[in-house]
ModelCIF file with pLDDT and N, C-alpha, C, O atoms, coordinates in Angstrom:
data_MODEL
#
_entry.id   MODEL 
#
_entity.id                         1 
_entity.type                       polymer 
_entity.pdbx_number_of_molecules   1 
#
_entity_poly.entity_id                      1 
_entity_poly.type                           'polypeptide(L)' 
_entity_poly.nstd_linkage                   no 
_entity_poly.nstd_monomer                   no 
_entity_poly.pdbx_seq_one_letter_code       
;(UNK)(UNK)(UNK)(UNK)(UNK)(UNK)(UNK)(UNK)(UNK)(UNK)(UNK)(UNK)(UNK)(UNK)(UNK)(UNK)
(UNK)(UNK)(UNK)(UNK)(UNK)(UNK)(UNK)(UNK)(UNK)(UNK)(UNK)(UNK)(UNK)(UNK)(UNK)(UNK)
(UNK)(UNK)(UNK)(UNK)(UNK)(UNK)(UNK)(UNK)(UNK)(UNK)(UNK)(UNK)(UNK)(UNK)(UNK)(UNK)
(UNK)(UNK)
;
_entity_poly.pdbx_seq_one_letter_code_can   XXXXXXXXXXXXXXXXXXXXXXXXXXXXXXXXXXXXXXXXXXXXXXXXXX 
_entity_poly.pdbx_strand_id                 A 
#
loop_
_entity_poly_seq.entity_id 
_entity_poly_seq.num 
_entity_poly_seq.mon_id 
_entity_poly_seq.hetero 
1 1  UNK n 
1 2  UNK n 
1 3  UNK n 
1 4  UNK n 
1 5  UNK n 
1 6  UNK n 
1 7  UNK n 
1 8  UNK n 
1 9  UNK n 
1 10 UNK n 
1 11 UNK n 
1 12 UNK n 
1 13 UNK n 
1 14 UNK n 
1 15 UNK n 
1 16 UNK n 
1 17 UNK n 
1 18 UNK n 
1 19 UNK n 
1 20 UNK n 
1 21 UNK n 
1 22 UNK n 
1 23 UNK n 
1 24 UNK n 
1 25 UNK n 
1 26 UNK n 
1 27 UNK n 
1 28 UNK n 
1 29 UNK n 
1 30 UNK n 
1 31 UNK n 
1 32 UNK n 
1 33 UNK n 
1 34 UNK n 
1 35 UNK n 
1 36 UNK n 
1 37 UNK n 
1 38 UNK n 
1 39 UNK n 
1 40 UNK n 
1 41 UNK n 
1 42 UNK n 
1 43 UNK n 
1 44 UNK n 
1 45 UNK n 
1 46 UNK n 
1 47 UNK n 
1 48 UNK n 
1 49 UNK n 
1 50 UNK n 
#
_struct_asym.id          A 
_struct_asym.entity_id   1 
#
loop_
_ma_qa_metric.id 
_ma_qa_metric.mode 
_ma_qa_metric.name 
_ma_qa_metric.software_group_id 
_ma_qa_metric.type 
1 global pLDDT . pLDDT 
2 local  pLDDT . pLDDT 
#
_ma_qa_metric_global.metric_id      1 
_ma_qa_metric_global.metric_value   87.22 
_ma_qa_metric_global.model_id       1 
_ma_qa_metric_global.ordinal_id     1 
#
loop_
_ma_qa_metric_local.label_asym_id 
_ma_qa_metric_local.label_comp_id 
_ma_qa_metric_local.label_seq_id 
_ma_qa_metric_local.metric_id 
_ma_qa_metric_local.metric_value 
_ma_qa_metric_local.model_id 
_ma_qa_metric_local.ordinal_id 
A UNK 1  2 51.00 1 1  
A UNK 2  2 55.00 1 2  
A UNK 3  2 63.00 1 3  
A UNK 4  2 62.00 1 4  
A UNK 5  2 61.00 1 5  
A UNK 6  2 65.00 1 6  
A UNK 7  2 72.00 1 7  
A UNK 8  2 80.00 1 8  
A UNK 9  2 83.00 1 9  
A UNK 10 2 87.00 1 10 
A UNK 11 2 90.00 1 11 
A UNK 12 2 93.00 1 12 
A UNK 13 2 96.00 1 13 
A UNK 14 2 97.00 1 14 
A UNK 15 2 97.00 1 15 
A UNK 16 2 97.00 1 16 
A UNK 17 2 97.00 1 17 
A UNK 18 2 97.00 1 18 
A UNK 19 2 97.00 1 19 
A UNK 20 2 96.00 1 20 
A UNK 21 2 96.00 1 21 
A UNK 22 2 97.00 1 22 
A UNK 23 2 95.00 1 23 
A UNK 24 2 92.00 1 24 
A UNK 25 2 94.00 1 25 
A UNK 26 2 95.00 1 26 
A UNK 27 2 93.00 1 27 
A UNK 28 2 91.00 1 28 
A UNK 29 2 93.00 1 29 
A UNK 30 2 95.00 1 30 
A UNK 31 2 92.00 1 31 
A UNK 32 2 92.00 1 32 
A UNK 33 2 88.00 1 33 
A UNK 34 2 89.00 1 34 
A UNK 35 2 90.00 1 35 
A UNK 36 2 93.00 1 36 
A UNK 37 2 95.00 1 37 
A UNK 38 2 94.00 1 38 
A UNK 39 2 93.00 1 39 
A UNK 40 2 94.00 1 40 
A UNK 41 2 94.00 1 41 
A UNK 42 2 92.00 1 42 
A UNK 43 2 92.00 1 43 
A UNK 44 2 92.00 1 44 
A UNK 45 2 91.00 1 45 
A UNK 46 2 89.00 1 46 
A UNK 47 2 88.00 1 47 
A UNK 48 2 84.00 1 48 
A UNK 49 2 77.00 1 49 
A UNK 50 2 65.00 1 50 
#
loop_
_atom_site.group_PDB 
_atom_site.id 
_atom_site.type_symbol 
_atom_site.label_atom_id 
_atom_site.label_alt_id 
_atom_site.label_comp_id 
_atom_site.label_asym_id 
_atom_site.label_entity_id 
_atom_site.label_seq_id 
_atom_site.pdbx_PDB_ins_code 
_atom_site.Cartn_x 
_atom_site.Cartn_y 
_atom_site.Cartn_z 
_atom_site.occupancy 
_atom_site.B_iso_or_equiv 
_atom_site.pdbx_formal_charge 
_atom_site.auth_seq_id 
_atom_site.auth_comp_id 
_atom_site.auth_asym_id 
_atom_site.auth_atom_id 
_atom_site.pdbx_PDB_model_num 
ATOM 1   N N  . UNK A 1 1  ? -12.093 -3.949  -20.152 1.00 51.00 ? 1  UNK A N  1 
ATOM 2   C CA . UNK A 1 1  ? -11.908 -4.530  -18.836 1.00 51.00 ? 1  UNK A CA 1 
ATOM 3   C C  . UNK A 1 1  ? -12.164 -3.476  -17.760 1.00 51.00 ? 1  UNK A C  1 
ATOM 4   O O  . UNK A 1 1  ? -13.111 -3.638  -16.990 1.00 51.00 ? 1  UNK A O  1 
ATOM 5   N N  . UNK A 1 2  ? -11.265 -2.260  -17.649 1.00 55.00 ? 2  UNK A N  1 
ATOM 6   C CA . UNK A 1 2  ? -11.451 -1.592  -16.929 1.00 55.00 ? 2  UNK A CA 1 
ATOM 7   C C  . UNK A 1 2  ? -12.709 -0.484  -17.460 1.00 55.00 ? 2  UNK A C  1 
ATOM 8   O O  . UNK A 1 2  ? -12.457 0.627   -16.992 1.00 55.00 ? 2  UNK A O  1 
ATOM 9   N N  . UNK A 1 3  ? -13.358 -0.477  -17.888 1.00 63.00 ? 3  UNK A N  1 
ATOM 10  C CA . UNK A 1 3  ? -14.589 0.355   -18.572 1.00 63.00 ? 3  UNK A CA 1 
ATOM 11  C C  . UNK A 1 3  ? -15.666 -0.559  -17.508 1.00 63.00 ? 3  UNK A C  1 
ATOM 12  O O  . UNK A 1 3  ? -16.460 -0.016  -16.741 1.00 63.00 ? 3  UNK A O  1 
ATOM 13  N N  . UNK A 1 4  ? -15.521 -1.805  -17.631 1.00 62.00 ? 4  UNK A N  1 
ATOM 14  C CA . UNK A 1 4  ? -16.615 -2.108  -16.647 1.00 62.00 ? 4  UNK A CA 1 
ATOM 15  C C  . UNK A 1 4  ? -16.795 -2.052  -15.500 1.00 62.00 ? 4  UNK A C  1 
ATOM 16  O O  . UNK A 1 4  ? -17.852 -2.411  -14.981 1.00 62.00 ? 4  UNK A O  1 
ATOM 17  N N  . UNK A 1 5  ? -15.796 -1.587  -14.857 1.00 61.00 ? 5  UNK A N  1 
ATOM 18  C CA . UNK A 1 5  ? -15.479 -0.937  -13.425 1.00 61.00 ? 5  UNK A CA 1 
ATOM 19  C C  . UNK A 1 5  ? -17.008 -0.020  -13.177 1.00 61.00 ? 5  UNK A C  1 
ATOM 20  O O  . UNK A 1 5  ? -17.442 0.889   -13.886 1.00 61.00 ? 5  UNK A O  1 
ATOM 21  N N  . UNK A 1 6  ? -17.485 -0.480  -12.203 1.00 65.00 ? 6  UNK A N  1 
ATOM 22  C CA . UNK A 1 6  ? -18.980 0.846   -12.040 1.00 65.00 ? 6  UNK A CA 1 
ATOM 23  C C  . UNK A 1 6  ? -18.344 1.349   -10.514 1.00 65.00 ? 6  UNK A C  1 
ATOM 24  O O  . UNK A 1 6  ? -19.010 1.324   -9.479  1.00 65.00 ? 6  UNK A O  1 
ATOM 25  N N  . UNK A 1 7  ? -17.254 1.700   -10.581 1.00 72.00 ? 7  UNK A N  1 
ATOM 26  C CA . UNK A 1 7  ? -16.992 2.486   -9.171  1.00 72.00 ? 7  UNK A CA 1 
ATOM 27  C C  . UNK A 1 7  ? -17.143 3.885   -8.997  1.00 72.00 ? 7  UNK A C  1 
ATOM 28  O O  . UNK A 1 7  ? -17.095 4.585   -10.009 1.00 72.00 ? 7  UNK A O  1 
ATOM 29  N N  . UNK A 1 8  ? -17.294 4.348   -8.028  1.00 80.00 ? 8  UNK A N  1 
ATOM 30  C CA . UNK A 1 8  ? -17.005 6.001   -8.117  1.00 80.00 ? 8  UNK A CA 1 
ATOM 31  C C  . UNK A 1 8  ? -15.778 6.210   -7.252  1.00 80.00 ? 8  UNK A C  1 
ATOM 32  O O  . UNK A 1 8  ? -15.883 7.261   -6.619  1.00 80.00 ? 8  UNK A O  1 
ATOM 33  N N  . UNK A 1 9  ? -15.054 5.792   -7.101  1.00 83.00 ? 9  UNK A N  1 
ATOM 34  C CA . UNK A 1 9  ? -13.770 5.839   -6.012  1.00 83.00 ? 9  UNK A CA 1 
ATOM 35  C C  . UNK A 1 9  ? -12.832 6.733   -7.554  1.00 83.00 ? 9  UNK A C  1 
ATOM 36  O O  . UNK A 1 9  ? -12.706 6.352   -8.718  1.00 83.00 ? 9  UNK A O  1 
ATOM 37  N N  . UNK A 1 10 ? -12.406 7.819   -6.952  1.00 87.00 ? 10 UNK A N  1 
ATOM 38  C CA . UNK A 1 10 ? -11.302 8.253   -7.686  1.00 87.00 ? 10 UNK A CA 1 
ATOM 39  C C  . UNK A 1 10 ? -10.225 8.473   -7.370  1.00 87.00 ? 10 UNK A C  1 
ATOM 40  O O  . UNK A 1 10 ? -9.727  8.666   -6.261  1.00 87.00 ? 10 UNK A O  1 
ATOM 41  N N  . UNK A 1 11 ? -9.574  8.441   -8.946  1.00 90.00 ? 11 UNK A N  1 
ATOM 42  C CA . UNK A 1 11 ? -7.777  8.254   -8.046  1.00 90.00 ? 11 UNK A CA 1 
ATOM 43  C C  . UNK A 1 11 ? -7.225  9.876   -7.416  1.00 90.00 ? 11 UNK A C  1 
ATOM 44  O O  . UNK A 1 11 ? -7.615  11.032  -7.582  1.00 90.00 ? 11 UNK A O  1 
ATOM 45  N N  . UNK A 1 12 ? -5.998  9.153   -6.542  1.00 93.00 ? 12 UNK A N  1 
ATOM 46  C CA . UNK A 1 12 ? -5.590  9.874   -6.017  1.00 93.00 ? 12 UNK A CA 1 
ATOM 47  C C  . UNK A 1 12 ? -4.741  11.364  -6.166  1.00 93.00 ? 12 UNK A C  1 
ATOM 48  O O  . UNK A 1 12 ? -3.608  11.417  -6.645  1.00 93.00 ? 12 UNK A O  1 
ATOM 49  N N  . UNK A 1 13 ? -5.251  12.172  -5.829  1.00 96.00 ? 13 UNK A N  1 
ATOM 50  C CA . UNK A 1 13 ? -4.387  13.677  -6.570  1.00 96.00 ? 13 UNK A CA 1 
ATOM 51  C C  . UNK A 1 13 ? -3.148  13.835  -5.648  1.00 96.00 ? 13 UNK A C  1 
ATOM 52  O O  . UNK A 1 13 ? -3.044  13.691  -4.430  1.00 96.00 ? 13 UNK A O  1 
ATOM 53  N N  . UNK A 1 14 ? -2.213  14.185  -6.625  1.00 97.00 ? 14 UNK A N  1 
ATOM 54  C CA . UNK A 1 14 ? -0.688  14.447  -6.903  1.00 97.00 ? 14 UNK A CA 1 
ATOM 55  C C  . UNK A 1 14 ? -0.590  14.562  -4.601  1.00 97.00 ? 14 UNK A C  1 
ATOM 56  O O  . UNK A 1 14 ? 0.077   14.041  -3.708  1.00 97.00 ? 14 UNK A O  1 
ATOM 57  N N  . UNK A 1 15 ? -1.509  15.380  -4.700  1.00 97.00 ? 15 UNK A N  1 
ATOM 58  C CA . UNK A 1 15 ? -1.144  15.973  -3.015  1.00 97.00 ? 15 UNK A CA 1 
ATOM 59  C C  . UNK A 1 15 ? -1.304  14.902  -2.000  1.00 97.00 ? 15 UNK A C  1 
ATOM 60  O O  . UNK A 1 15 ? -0.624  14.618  -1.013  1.00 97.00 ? 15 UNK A O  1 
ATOM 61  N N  . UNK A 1 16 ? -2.375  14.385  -2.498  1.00 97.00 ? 16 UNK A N  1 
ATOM 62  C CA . UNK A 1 16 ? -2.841  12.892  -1.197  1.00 97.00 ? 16 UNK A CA 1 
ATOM 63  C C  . UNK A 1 16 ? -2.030  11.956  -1.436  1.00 97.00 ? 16 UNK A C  1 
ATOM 64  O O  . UNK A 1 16 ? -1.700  11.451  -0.363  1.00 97.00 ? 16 UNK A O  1 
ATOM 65  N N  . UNK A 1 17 ? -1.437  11.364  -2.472  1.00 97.00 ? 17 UNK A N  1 
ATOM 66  C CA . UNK A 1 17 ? -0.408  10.770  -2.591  1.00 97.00 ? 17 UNK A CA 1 
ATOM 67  C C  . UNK A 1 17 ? 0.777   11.128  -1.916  1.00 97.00 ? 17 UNK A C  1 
ATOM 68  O O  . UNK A 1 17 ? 1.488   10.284  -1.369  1.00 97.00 ? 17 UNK A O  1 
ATOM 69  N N  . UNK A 1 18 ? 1.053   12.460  -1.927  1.00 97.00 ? 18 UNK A N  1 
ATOM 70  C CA . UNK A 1 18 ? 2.148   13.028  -1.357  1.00 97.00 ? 18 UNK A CA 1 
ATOM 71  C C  . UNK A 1 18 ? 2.399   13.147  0.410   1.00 97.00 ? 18 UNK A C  1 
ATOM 72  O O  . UNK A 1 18 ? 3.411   13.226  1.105   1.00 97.00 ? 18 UNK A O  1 
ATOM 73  N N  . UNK A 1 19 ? 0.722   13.110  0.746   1.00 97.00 ? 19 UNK A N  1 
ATOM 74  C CA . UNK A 1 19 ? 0.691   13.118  1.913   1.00 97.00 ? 19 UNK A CA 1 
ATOM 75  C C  . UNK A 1 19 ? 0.728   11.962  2.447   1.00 97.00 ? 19 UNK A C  1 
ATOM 76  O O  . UNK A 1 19 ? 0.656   12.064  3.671   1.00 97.00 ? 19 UNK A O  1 
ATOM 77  N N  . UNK A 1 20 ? 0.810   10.878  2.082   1.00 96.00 ? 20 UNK A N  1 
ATOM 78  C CA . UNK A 1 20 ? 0.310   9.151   2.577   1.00 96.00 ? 20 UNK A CA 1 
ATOM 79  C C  . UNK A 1 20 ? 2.289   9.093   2.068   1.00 96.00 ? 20 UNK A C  1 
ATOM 80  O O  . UNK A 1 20 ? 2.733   8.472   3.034   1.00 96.00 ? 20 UNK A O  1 
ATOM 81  N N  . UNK A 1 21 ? 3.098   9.292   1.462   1.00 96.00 ? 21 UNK A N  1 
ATOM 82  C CA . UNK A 1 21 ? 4.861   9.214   1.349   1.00 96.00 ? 21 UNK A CA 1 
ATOM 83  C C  . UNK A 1 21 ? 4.737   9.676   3.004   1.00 96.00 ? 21 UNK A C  1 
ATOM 84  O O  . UNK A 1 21 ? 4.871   8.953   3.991   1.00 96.00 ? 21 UNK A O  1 
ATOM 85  N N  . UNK A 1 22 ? 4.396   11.311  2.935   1.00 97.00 ? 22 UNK A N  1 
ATOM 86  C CA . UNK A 1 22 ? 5.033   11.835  4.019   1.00 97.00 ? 22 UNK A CA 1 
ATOM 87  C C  . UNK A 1 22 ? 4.689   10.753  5.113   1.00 97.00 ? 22 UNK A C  1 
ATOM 88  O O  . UNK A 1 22 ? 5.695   10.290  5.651   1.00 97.00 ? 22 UNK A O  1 
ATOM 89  N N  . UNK A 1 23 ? 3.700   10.340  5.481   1.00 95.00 ? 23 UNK A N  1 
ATOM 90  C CA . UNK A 1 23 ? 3.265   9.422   6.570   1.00 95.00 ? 23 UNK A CA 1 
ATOM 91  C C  . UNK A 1 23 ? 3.674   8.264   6.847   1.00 95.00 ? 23 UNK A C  1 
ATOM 92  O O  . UNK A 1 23 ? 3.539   7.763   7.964   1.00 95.00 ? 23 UNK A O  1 
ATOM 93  N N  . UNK A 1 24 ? 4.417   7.495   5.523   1.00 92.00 ? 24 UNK A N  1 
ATOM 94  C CA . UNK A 1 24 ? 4.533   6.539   5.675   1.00 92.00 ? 24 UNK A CA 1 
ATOM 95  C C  . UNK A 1 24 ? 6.291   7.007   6.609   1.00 92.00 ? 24 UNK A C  1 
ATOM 96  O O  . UNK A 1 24 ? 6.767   6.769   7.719   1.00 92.00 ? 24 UNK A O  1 
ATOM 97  N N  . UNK A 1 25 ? 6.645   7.600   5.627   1.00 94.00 ? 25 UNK A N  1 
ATOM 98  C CA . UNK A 1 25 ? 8.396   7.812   5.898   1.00 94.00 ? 25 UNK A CA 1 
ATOM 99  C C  . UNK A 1 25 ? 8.349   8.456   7.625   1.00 94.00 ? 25 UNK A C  1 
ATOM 100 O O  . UNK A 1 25 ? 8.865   7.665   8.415   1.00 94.00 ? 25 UNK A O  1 
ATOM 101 N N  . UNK A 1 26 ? 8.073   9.118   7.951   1.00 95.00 ? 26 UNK A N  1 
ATOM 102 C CA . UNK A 1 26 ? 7.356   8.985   9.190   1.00 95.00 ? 26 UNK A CA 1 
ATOM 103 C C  . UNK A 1 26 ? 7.512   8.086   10.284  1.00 95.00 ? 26 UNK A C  1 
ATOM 104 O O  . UNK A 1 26 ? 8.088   8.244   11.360  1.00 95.00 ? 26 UNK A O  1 
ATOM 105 N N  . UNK A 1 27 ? 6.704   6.815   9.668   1.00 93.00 ? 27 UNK A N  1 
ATOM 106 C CA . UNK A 1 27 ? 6.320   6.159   10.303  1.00 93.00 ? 27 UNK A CA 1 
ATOM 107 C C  . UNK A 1 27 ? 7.531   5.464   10.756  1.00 93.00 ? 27 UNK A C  1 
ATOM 108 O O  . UNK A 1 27 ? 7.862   5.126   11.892  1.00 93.00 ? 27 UNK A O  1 
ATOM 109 N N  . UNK A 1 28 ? 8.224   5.297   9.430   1.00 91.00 ? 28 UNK A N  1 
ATOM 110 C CA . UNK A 1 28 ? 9.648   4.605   9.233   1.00 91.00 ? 28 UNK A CA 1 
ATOM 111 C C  . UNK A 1 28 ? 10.668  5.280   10.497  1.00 91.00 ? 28 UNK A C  1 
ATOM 112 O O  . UNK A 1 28 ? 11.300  4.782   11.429  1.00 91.00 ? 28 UNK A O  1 
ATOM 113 N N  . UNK A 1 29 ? 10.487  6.490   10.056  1.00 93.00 ? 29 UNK A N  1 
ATOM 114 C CA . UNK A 1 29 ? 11.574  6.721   11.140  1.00 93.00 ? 29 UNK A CA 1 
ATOM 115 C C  . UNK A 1 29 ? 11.532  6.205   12.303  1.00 93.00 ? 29 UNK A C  1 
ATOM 116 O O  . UNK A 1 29 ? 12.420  5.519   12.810  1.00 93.00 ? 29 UNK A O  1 
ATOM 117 N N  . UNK A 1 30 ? 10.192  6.599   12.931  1.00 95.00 ? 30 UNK A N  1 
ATOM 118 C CA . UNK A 1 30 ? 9.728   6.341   14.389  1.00 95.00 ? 30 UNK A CA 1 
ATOM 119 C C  . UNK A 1 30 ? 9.652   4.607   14.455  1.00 95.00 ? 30 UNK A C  1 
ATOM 120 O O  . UNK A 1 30 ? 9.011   4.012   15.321  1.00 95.00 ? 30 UNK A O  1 
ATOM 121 N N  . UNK A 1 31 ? 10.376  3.980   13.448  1.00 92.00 ? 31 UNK A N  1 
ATOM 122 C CA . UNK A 1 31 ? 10.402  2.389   13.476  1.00 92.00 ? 31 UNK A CA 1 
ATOM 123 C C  . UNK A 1 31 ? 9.512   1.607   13.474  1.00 92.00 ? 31 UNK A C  1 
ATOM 124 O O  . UNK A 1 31 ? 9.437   0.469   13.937  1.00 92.00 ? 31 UNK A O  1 
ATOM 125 N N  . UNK A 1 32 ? 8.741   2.283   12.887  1.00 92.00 ? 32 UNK A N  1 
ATOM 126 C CA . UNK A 1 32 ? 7.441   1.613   12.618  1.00 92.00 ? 32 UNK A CA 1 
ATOM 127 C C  . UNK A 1 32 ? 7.352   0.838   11.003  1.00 92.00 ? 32 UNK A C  1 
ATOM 128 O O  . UNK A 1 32 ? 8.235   1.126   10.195  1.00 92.00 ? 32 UNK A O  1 
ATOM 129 N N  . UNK A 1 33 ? 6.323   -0.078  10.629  1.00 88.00 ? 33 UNK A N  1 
ATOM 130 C CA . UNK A 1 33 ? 6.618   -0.393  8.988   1.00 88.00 ? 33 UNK A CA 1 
ATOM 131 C C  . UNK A 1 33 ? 6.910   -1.802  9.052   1.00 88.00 ? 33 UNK A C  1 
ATOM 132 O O  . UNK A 1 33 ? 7.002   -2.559  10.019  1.00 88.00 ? 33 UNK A O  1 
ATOM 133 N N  . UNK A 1 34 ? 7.022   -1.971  7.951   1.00 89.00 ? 34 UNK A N  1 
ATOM 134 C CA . UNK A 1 34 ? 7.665   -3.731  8.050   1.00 89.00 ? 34 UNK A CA 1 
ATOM 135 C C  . UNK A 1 34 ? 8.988   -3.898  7.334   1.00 89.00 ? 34 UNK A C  1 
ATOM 136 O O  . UNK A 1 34 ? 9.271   -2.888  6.691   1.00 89.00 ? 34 UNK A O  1 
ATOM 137 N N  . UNK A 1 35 ? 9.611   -4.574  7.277   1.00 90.00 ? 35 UNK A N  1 
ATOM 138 C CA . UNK A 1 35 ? 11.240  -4.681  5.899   1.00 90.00 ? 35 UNK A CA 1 
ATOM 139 C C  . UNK A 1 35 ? 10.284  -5.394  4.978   1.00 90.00 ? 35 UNK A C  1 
ATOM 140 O O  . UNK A 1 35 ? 9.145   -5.784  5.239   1.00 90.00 ? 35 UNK A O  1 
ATOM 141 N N  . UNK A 1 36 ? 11.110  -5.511  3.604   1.00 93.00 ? 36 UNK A N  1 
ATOM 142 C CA . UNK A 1 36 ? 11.135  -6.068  2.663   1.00 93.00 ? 36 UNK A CA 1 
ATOM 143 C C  . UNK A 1 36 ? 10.874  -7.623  2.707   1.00 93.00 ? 36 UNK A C  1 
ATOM 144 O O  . UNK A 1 36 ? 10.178  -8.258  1.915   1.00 93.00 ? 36 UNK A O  1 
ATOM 145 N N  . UNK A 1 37 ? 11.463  -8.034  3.627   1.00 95.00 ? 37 UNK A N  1 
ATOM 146 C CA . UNK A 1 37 ? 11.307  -9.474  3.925   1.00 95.00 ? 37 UNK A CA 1 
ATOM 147 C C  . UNK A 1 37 ? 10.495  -10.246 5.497   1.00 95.00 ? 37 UNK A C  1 
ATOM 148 O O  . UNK A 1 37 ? 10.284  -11.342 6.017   1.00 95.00 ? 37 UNK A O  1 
ATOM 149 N N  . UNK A 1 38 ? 10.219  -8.421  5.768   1.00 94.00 ? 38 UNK A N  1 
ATOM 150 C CA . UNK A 1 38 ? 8.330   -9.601  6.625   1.00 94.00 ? 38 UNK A CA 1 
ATOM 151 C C  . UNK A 1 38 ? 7.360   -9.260  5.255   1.00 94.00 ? 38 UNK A C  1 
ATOM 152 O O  . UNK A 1 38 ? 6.359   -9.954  5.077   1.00 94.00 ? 38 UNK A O  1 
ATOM 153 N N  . UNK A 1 39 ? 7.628   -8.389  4.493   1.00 93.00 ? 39 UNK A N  1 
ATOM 154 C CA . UNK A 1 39 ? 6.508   -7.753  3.692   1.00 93.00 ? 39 UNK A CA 1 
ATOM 155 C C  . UNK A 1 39 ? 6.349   -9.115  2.695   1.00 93.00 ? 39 UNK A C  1 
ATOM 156 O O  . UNK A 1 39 ? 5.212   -9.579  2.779   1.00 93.00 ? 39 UNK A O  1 
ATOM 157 N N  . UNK A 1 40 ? 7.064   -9.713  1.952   1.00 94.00 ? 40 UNK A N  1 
ATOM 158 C CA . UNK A 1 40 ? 7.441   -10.859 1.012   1.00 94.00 ? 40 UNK A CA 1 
ATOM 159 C C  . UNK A 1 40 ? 7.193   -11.818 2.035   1.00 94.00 ? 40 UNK A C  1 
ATOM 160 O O  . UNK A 1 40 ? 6.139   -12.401 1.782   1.00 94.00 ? 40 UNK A O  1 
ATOM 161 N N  . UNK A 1 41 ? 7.827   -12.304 3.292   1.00 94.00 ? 41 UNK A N  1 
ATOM 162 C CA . UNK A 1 41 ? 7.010   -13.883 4.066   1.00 94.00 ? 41 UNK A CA 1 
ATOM 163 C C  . UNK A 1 41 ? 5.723   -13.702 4.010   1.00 94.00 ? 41 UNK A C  1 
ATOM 164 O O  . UNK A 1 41 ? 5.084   -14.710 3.707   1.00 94.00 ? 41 UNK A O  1 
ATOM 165 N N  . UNK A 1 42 ? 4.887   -12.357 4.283   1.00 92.00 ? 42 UNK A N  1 
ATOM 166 C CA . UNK A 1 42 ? 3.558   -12.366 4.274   1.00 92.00 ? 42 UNK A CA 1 
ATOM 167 C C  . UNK A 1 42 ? 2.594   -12.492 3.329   1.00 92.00 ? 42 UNK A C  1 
ATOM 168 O O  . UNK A 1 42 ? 1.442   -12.838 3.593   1.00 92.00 ? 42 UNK A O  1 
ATOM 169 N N  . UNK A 1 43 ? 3.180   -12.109 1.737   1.00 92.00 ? 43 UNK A N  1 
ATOM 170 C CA . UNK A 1 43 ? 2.815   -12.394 0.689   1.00 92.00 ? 43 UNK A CA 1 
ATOM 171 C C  . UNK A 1 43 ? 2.913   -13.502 0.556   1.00 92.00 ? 43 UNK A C  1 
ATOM 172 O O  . UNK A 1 43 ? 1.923   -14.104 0.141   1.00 92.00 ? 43 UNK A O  1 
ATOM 173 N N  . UNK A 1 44 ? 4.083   -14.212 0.836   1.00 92.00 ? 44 UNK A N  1 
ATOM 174 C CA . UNK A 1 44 ? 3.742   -16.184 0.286   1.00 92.00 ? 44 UNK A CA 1 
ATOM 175 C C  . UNK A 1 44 ? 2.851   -16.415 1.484   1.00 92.00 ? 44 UNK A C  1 
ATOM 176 O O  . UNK A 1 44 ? 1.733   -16.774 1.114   1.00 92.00 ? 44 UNK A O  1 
ATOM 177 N N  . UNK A 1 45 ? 2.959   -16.340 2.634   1.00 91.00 ? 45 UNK A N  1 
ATOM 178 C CA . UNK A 1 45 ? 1.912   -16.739 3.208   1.00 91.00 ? 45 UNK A CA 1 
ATOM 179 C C  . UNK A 1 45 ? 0.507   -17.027 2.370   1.00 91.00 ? 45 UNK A C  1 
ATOM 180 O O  . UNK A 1 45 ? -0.038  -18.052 1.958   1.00 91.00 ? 45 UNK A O  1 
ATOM 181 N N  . UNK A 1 46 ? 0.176   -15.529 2.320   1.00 89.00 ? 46 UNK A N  1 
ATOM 182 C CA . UNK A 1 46 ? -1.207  -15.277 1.797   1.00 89.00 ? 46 UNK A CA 1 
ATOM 183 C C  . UNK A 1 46 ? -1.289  -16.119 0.595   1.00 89.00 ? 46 UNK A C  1 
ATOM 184 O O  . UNK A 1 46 ? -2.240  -16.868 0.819   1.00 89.00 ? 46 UNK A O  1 
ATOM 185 N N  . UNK A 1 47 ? -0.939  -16.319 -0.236  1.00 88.00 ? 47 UNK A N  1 
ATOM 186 C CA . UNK A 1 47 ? -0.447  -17.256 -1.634  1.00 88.00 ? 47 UNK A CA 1 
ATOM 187 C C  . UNK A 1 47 ? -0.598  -18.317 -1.339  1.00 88.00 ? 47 UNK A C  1 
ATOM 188 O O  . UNK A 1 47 ? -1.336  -18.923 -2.117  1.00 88.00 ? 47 UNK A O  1 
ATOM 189 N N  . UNK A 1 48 ? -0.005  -19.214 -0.046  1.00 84.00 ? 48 UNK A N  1 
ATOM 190 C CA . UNK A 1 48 ? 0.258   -20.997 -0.029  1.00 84.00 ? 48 UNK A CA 1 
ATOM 191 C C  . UNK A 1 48 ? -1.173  -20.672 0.840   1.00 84.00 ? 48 UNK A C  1 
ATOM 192 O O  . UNK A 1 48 ? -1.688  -21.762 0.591   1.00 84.00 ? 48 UNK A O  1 
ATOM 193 N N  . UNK A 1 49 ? -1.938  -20.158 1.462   1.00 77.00 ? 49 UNK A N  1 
ATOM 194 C CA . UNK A 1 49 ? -2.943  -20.295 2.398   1.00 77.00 ? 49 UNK A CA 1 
ATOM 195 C C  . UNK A 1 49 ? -4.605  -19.785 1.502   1.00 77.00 ? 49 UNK A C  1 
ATOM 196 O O  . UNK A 1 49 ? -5.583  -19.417 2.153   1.00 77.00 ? 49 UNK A O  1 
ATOM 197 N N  . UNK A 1 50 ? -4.604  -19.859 0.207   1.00 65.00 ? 50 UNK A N  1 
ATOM 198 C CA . UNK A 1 50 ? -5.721  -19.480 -1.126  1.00 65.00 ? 50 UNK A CA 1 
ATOM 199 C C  . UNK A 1 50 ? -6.271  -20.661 -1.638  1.00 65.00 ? 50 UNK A C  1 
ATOM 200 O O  . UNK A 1 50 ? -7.073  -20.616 -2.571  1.00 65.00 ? 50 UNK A O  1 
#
């Protein structure tokens, strides 16, 4: 399945991962982000609207 993938996008190293946490938490502070439950209304959205 995944063998037939013809991408060249590679995954992410230990650091860029680390840097996209720092950014997000960040973001959080400065009140930015969504909760848990706009994040989930927006998923069924997207789901009942397919």
């Amino acid at each position: 399945m995944f063998e037939d993938i013809s991408d060249d996008t590679q995954p992410y190293t230990m650091e860029e991962l680390n840097a996209r946490i720092d950014e997000a938490e960040v973001e959080i502070e400065n009140g930015g982000g969504k909760s848990f439950k706009e994040m989930m209304d927006g998923f069924k959205q997207e789901l009942l609207f397919r």
